[in-house]
N, C-alpha and C positions, 0 to 999 in steps of 0.2 A: 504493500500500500504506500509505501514511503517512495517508491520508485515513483509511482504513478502522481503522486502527488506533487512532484518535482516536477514531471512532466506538465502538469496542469502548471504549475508557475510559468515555464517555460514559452507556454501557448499563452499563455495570458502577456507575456512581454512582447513576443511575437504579433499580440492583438493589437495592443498597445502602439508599437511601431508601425503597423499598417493600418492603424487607423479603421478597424473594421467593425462592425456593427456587432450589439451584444447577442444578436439572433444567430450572427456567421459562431463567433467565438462559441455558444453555446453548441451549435451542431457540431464544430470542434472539436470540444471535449464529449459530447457524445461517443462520437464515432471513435476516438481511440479511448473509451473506455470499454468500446464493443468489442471492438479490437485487443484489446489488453486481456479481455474475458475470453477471445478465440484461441488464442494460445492456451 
């Protein structure tokens, strides 16, 4: 969980610097936490 949670900070800096909207960011961490659970 601690990885993942890194991850989420990471994306959220990424959000941050591109300027994207809280709708994009949110399908974001959706999708690699779907991701995360596929592995």
């Amino acid at each position: 969980m601690f990885k993942f949670y890194f991850i989420e900070l990471l994306i959220a800096k990424i959000v941050k610097k591109q300027s994207l909207s809280k709708l994009v960011s949110s399908f974001f961490v959706i999708v690699m936490f779907f991701l995360y659970f596929n592995e």
